[in-house]
Every structure is written in structure tokens, then in C-alpha cells.
PDBQT receptor file of N, H, CA, C and O in Angstrom, charges set to zero:
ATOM      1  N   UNK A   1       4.674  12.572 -10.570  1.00  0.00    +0.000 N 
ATOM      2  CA  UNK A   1       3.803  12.601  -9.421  1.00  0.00    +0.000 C 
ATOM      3  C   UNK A   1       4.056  11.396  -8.518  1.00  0.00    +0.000 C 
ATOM      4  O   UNK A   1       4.386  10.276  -8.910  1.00  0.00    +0.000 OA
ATOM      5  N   UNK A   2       3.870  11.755  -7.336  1.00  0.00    +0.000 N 
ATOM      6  H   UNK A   2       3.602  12.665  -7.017  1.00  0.00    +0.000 HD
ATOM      7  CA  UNK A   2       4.144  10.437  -6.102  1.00  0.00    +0.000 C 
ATOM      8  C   UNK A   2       2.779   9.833  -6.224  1.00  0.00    +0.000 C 
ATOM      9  O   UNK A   2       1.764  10.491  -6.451  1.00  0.00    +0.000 OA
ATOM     10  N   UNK A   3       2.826   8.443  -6.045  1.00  0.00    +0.000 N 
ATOM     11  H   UNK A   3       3.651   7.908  -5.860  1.00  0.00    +0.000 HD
ATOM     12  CA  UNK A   3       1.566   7.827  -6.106  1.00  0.00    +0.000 C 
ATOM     13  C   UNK A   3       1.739   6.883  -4.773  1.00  0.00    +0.000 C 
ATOM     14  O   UNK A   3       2.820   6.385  -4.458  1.00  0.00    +0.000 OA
ATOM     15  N   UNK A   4       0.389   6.690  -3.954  1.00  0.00    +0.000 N 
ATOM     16  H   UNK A   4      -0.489   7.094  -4.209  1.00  0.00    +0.000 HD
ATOM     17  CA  UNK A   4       0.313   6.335  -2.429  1.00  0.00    +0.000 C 
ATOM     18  C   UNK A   4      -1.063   5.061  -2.449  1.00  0.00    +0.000 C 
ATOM     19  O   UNK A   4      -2.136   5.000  -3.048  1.00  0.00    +0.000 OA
ATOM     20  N   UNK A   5      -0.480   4.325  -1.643  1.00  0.00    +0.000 N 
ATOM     21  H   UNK A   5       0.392   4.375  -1.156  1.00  0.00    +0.000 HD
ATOM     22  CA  UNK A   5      -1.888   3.044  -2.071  1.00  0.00    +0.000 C 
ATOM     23  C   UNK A   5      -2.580   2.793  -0.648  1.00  0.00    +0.000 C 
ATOM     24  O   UNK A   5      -2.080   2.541   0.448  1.00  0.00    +0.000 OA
ATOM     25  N   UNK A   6      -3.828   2.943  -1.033  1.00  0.00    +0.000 N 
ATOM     26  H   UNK A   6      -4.234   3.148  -1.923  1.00  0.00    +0.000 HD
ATOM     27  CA  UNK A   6      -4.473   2.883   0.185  1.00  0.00    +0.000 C 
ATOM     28  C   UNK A   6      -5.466   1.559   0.323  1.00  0.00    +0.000 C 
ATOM     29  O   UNK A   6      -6.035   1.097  -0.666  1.00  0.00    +0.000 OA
ATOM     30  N   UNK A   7      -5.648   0.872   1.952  1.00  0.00    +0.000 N 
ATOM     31  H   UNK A   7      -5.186   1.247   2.755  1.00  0.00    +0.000 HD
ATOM     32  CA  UNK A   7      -6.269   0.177   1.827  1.00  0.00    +0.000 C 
ATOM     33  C   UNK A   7      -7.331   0.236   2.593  1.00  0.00    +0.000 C 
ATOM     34  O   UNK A   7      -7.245   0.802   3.682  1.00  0.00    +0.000 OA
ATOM     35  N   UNK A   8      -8.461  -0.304   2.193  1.00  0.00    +0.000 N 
ATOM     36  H   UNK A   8      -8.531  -0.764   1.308  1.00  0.00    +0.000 HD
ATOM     37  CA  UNK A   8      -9.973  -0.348   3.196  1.00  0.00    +0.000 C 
ATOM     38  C   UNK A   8     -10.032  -1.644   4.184  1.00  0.00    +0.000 C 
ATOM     39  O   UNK A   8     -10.546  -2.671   3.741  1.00  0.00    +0.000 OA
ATOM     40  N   UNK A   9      -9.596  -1.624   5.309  1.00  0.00    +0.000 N 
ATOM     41  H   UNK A   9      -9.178  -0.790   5.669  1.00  0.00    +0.000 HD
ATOM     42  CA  UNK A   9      -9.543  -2.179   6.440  1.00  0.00    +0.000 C 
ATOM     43  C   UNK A   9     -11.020  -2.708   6.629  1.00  0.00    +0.000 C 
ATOM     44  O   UNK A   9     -11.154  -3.124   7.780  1.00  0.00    +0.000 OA
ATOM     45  N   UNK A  10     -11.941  -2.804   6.029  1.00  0.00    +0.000 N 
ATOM     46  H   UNK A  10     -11.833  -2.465   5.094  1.00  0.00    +0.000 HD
ATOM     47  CA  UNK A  10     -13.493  -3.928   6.067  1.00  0.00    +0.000 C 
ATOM     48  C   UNK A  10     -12.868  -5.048   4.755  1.00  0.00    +0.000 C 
ATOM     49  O   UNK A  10     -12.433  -6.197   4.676  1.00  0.00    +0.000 OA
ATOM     50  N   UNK A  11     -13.087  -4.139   4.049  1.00  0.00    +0.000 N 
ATOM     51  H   UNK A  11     -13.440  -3.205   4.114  1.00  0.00    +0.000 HD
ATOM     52  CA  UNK A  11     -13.056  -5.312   2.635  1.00  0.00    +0.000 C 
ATOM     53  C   UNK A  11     -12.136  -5.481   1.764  1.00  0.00    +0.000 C 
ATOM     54  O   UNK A  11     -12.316  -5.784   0.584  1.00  0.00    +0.000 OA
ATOM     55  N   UNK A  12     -10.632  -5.204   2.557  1.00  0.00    +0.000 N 
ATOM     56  H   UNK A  12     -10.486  -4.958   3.515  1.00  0.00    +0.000 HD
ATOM     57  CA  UNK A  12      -9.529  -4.780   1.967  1.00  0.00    +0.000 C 
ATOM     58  C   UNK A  12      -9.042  -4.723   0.474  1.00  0.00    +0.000 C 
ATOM     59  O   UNK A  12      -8.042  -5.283   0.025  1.00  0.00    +0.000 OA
ATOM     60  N   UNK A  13      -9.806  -4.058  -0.106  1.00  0.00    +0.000 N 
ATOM     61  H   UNK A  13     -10.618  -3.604   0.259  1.00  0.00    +0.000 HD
ATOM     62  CA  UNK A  13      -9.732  -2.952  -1.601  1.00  0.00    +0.000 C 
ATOM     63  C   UNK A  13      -8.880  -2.140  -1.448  1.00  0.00    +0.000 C 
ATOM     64  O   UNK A  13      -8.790  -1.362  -0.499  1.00  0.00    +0.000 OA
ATOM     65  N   UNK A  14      -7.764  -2.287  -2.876  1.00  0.00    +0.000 N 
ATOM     66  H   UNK A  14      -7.837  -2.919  -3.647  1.00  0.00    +0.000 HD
ATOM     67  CA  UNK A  14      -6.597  -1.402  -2.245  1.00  0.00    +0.000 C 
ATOM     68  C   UNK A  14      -6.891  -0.720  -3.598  1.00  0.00    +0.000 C 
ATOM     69  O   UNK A  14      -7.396  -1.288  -4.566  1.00  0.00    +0.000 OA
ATOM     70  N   UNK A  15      -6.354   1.094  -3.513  1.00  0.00    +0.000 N 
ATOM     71  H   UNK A  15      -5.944   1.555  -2.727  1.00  0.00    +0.000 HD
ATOM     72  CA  UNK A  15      -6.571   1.840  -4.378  1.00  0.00    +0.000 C 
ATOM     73  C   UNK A  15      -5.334   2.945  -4.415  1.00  0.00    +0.000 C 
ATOM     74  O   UNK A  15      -5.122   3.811  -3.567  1.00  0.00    +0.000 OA
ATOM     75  N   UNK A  16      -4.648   2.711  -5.503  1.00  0.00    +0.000 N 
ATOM     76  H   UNK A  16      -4.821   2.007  -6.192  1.00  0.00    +0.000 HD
ATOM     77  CA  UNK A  16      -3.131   3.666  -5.812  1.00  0.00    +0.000 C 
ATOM     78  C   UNK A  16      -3.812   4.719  -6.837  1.00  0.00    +0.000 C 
ATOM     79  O   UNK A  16      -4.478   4.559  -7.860  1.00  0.00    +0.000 OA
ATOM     80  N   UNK A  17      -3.398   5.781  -6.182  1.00  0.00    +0.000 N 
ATOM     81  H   UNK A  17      -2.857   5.911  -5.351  1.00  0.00    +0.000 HD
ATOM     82  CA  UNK A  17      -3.563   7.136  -6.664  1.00  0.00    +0.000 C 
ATOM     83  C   UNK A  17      -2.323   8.067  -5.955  1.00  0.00    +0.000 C 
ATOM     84  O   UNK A  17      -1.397   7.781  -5.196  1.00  0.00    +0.000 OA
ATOM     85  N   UNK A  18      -2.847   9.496  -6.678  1.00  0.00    +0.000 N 
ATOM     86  H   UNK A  18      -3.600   9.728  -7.294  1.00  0.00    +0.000 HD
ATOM     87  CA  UNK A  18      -2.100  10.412  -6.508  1.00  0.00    +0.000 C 
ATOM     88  C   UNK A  18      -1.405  10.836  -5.266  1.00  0.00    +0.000 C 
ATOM     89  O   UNK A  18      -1.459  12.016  -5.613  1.00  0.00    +0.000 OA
ATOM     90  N   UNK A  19      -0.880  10.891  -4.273  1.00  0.00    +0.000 N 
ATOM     91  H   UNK A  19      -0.837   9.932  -3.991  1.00  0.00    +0.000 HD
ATOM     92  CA  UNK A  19      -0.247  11.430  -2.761  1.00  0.00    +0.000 C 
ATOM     93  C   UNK A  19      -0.990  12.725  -2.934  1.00  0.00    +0.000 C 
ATOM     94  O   UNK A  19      -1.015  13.200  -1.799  1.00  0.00    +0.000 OA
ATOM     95  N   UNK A  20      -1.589  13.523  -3.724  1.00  0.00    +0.000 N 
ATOM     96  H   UNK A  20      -1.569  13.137  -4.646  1.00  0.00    +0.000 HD
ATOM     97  CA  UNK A  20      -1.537  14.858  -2.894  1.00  0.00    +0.000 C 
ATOM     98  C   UNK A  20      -3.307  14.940  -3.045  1.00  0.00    +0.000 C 
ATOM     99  O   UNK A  20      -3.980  15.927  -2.748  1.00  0.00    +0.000 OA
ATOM    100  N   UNK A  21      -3.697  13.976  -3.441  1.00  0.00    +0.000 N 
ATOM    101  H   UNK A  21      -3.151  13.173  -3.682  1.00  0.00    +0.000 HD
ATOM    102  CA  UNK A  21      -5.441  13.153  -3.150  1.00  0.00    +0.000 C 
ATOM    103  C   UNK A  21      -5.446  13.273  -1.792  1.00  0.00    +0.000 C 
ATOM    104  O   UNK A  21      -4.474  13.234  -1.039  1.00  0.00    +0.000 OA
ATOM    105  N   UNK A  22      -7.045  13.478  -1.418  1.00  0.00    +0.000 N 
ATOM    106  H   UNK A  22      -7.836  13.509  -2.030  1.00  0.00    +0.000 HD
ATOM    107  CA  UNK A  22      -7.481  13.218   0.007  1.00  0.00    +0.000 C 
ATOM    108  C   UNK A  22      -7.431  11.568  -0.100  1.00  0.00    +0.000 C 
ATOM    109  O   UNK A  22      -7.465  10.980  -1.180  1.00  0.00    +0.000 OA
ATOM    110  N   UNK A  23      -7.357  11.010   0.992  1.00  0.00    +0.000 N 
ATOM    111  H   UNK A  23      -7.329  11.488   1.870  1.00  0.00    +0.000 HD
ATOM    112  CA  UNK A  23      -7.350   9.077   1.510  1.00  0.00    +0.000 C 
ATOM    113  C   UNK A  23      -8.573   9.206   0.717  1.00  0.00    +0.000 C 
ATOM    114  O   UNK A  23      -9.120  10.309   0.680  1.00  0.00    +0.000 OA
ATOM    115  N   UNK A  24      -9.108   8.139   0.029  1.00  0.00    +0.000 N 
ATOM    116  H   UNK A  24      -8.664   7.244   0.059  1.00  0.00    +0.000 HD
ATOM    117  CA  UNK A  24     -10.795   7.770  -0.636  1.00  0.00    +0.000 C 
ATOM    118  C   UNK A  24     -11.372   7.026   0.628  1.00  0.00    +0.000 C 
ATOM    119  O   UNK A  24     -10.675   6.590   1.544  1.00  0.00    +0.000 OA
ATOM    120  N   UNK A  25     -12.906   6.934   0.537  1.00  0.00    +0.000 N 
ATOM    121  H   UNK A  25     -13.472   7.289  -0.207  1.00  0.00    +0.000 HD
ATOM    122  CA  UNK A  25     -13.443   6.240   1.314  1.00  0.00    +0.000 C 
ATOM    123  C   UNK A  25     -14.127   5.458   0.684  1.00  0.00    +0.000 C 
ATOM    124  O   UNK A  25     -14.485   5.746  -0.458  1.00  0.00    +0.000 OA
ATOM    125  N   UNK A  26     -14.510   4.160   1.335  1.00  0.00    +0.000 N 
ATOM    126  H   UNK A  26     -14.219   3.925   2.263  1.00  0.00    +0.000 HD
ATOM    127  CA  UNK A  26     -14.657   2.924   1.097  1.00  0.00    +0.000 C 
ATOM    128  C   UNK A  26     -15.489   1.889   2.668  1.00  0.00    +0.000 C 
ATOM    129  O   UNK A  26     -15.120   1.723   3.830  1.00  0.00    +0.000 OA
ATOM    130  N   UNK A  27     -16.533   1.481   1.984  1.00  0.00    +0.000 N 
ATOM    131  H   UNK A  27     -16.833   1.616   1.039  1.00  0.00    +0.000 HD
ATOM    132  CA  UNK A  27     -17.317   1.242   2.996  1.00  0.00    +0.000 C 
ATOM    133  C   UNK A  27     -17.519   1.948   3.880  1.00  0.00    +0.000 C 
ATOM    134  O   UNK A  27     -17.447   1.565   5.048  1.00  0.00    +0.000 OA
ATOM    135  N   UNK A  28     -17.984   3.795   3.343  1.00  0.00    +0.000 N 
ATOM    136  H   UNK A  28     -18.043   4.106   2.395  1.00  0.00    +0.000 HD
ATOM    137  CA  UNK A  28     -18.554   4.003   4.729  1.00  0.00    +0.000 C 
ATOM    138  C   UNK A  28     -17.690   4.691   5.708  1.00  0.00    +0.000 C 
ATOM    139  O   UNK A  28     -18.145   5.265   6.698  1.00  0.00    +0.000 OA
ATOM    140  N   UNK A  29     -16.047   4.600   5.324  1.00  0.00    +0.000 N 
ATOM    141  H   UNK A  29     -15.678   4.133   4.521  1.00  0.00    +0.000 HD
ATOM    142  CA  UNK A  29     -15.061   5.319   6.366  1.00  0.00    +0.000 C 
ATOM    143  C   UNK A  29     -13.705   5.362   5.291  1.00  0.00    +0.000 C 
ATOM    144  O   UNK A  29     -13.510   4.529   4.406  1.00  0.00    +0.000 OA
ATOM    145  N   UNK A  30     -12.809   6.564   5.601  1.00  0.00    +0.000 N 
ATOM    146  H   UNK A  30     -12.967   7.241   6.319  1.00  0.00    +0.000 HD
ATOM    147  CA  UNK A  30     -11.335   6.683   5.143  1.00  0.00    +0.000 C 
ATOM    148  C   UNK A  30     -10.998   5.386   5.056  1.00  0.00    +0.000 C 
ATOM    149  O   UNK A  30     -11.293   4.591   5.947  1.00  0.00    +0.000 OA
ATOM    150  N   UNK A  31     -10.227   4.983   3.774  1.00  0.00    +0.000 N 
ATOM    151  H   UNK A  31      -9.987   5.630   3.049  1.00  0.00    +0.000 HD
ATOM    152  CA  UNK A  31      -9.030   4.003   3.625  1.00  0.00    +0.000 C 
ATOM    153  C   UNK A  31      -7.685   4.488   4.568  1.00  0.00    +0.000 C 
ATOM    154  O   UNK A  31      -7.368   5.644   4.849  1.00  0.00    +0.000 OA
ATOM    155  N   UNK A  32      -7.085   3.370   4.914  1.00  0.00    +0.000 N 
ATOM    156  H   UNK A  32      -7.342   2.431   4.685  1.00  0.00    +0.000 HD
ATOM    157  CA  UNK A  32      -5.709   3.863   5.716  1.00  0.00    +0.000 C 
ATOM    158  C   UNK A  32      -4.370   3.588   4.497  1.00  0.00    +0.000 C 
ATOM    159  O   UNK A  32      -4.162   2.639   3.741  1.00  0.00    +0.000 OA
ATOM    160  N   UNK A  33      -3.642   4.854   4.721  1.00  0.00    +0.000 N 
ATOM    161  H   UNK A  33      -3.810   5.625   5.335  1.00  0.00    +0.000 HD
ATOM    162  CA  UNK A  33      -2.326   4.646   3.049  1.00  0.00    +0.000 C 
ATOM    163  C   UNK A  33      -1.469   3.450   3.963  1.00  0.00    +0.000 C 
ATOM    164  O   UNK A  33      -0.932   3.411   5.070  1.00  0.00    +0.000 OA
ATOM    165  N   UNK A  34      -1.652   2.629   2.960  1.00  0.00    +0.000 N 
ATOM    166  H   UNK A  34      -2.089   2.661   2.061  1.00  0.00    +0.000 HD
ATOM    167  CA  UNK A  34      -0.219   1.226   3.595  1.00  0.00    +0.000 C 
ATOM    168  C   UNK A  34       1.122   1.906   3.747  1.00  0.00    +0.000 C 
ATOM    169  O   UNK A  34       1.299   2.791   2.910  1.00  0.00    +0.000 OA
ATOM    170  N   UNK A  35       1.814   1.775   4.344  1.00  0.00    +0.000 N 
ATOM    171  H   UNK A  35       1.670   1.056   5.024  1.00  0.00    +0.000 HD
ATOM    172  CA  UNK A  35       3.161   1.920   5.094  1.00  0.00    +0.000 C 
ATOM    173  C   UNK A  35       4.321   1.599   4.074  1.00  0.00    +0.000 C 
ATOM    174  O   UNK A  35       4.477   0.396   3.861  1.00  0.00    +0.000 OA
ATOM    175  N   UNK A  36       5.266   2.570   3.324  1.00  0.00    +0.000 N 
ATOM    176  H   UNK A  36       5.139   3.547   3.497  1.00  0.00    +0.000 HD
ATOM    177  CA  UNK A  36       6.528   1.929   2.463  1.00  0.00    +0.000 C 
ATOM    178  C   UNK A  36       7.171   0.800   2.969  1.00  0.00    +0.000 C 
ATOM    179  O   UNK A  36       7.617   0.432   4.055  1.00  0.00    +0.000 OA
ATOM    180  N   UNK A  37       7.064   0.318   1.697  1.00  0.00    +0.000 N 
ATOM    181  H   UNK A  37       6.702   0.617   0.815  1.00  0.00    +0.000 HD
ATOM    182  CA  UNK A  37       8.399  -1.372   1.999  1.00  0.00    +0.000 C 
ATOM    183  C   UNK A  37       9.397  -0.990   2.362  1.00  0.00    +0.000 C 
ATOM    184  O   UNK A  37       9.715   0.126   1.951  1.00  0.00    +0.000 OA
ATOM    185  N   UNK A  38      10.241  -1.627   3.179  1.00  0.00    +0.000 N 
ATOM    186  H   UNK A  38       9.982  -2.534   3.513  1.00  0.00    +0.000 HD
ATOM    187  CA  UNK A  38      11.747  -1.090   3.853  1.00  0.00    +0.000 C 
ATOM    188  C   UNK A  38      12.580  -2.252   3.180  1.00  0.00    +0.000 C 
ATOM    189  O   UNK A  38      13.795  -2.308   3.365  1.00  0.00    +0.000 OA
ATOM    190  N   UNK A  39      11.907  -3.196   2.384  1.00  0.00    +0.000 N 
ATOM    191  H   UNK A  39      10.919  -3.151   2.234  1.00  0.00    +0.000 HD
ATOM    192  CA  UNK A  39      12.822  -4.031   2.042  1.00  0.00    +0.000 C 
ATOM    193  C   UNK A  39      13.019  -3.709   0.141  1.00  0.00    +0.000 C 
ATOM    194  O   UNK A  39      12.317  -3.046  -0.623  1.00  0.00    +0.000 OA
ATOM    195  N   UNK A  40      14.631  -4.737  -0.164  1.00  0.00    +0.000 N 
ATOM    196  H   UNK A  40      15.201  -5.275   0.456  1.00  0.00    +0.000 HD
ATOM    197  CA  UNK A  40      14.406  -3.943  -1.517  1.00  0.00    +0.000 C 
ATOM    198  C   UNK A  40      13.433  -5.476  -2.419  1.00  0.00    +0.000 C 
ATOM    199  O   UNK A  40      12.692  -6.317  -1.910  1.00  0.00    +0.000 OA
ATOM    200  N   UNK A  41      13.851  -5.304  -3.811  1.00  0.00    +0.000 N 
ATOM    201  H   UNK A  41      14.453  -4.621  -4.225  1.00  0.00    +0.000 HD
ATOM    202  CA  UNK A  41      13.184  -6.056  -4.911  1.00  0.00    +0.000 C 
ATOM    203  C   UNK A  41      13.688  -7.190  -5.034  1.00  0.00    +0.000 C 
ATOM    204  O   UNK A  41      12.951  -8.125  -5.349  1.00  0.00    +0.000 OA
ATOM    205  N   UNK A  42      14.980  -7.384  -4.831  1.00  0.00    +0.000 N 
ATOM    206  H   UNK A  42      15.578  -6.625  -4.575  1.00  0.00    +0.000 HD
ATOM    207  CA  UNK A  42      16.168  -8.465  -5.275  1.00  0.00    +0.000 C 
ATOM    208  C   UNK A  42      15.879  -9.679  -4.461  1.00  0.00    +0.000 C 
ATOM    209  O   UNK A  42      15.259  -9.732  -3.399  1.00  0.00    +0.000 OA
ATOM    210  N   UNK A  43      16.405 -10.598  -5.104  1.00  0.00    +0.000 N 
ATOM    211  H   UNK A  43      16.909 -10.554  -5.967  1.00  0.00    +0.000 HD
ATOM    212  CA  UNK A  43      15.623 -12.045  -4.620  1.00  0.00    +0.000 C 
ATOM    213  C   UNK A  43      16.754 -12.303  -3.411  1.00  0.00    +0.000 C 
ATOM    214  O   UNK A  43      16.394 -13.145  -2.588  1.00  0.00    +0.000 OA
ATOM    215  N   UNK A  44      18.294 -11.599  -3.144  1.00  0.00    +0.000 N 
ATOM    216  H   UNK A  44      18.587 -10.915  -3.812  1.00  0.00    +0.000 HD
ATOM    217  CA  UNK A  44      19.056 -11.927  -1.948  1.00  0.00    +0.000 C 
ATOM    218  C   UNK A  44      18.597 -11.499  -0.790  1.00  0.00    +0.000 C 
ATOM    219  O   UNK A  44      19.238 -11.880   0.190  1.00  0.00    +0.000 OA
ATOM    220  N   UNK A  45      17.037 -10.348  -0.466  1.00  0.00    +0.000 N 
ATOM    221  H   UNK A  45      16.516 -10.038  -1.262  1.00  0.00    +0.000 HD
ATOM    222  CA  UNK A  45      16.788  -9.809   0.558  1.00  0.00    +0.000 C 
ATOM    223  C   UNK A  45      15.335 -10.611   0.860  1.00  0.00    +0.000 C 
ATOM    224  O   UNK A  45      14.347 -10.299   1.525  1.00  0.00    +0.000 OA
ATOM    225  N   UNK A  46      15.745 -12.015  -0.101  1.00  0.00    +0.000 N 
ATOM    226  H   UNK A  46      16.547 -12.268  -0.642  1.00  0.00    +0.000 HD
ATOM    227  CA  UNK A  46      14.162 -12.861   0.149  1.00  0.00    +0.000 C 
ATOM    228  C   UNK A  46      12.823 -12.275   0.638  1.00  0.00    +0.000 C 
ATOM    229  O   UNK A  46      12.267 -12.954   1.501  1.00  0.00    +0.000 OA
ATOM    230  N   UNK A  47      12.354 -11.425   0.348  1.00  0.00    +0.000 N 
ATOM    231  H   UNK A  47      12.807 -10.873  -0.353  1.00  0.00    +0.000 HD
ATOM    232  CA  UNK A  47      11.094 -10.389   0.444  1.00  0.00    +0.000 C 
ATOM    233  C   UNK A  47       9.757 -11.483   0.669  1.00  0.00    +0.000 C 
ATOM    234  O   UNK A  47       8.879 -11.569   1.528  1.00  0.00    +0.000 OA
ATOM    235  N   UNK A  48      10.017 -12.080  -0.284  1.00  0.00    +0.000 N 
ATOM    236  H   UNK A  48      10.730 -12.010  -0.981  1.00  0.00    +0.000 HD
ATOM    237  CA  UNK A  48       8.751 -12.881  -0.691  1.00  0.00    +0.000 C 
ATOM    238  C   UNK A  48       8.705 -14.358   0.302  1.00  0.00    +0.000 C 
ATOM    239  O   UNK A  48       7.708 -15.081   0.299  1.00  0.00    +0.000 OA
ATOM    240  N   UNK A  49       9.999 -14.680   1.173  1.00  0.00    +0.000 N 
ATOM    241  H   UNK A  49      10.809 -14.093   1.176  1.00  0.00    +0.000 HD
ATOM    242  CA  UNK A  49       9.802 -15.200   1.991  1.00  0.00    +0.000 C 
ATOM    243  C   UNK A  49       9.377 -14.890   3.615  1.00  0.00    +0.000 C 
ATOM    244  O   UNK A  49       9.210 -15.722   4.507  1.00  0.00    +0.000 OA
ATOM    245  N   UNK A  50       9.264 -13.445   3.687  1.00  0.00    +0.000 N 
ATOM    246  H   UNK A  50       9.400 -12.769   2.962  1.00  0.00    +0.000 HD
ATOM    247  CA  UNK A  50       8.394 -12.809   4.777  1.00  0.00    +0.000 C 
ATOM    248  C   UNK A  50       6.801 -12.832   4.756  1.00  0.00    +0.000 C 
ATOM    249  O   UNK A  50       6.001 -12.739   3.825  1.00  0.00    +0.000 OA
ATOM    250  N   UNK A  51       6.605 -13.021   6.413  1.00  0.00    +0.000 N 
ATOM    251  H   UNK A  51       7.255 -13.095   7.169  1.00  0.00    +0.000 HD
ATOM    252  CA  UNK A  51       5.399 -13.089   6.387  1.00  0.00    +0.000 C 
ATOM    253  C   UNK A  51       5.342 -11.173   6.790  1.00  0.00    +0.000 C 
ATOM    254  O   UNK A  51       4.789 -10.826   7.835  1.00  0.00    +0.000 OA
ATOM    255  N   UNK A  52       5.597 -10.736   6.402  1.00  0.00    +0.000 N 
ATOM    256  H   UNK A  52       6.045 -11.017   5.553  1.00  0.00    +0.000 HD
ATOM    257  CA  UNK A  52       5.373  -9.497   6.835  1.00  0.00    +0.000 C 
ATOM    258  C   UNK A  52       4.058  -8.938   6.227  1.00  0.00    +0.000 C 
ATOM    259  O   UNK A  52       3.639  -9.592   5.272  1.00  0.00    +0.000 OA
ATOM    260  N   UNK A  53       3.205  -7.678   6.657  1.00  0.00    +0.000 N 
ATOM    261  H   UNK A  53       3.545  -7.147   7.433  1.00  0.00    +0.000 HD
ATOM    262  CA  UNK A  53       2.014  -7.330   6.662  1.00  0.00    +0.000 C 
ATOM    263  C   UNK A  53       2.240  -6.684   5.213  1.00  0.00    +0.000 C 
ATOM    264  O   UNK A  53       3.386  -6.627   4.768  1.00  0.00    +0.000 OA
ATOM    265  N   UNK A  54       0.995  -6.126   4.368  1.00  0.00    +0.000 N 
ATOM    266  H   UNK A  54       0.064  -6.173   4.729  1.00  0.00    +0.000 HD
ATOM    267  CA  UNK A  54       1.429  -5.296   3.168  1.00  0.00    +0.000 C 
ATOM    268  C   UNK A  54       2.007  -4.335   3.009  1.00  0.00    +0.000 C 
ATOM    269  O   UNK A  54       2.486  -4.010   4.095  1.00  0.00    +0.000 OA
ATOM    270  N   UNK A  55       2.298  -3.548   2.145  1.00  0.00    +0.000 N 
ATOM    271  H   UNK A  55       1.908  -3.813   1.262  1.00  0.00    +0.000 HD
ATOM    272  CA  UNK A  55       2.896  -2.467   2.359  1.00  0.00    +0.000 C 
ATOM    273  C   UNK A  55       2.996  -1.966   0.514  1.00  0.00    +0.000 C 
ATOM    274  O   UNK A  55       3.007  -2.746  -0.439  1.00  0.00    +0.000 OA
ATOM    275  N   UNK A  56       3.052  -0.554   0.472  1.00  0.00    +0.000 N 
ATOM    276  H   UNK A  56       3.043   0.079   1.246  1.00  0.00    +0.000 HD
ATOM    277  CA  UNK A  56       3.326   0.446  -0.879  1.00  0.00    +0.000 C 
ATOM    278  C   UNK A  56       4.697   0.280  -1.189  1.00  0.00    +0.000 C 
ATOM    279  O   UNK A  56       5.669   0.932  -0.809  1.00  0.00    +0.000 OA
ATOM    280  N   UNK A  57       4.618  -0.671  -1.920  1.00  0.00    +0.000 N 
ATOM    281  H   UNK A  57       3.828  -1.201  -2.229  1.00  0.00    +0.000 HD
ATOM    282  CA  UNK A  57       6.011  -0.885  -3.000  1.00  0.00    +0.000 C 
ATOM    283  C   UNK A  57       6.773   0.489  -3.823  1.00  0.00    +0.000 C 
ATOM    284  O   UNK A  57       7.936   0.890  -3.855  1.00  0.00    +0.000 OA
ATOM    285  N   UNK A  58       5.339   1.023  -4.525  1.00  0.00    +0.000 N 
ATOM    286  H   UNK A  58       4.394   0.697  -4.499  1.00  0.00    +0.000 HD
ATOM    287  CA  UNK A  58       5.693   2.406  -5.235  1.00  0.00    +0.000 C 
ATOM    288  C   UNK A  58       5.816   1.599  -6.695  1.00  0.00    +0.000 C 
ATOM    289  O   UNK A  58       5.787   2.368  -7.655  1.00  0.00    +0.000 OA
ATOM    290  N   UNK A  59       5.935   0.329  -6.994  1.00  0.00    +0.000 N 
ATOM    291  H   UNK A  59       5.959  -0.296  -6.214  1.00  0.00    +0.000 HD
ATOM    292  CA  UNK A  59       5.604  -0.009  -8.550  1.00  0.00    +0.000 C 
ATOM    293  C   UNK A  59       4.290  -0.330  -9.009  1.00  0.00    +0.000 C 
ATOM    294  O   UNK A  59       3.461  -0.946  -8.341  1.00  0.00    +0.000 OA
ATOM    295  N   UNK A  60       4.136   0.070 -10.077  1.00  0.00    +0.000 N 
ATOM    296  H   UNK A  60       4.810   0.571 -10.620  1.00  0.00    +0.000 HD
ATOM    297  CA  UNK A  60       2.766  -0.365 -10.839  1.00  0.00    +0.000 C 
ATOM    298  C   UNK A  60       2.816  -1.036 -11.567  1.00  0.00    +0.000 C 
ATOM    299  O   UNK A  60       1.793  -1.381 -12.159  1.00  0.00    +0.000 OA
TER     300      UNK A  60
């Protein structure tokens, strides 16, 4: 199964579940699903030195 992580844009609670789940809601309104990483894991594509926004890795 594809699994999709969503986050709540008030109190940013992030929640990985199933892809073929409706978005959960959280405070009151839909969570928005974070956006796939375009970068890979390996420490030569320095990942972890971006300030880039979050994003669904796809590991647990």
C-alpha cells in the first residue's frame, strides 16, 4: 500500500496513513498531504543542509 503524510497547517500534526484514505481533519479543517522529496537520502545530495520546507519522504 502507498502511504501519504499529511499535515495540519494550525498546529502542524503530521499524520502518515494510507493514500487511498480521505485527507483527516484536524483542528476543525482538512490536513494538506506534504509534497514528495525530489531530493535523494545520500549524504552527497546534502539534504539535511537545505533549508527547504517539509515534505513526504515515503520512509517510516
Amino acid at each position: 500500500m502507498t502511504q501519504k503524510t499529511y499535515r495540519c497547517e494550525e498546529c502542524e500534526h503530521e499524520i502518515t496513513q494510507d493514500a487511498a484514505l480521505p485527507a483527516p481533519d484536524c483542528c476543525g479543517d482538512s490536513m494538506k498531504a506534504l509534497p514528495p522529496c525530489e531530493k535523494s537520502h545520500n549524504a552527497e545530495s546534502a539534504r539535511l543542509a537545505d533549508s527547504d520546507e517539509a515534505c513526504d519522504d515515503g520512509i517510516m
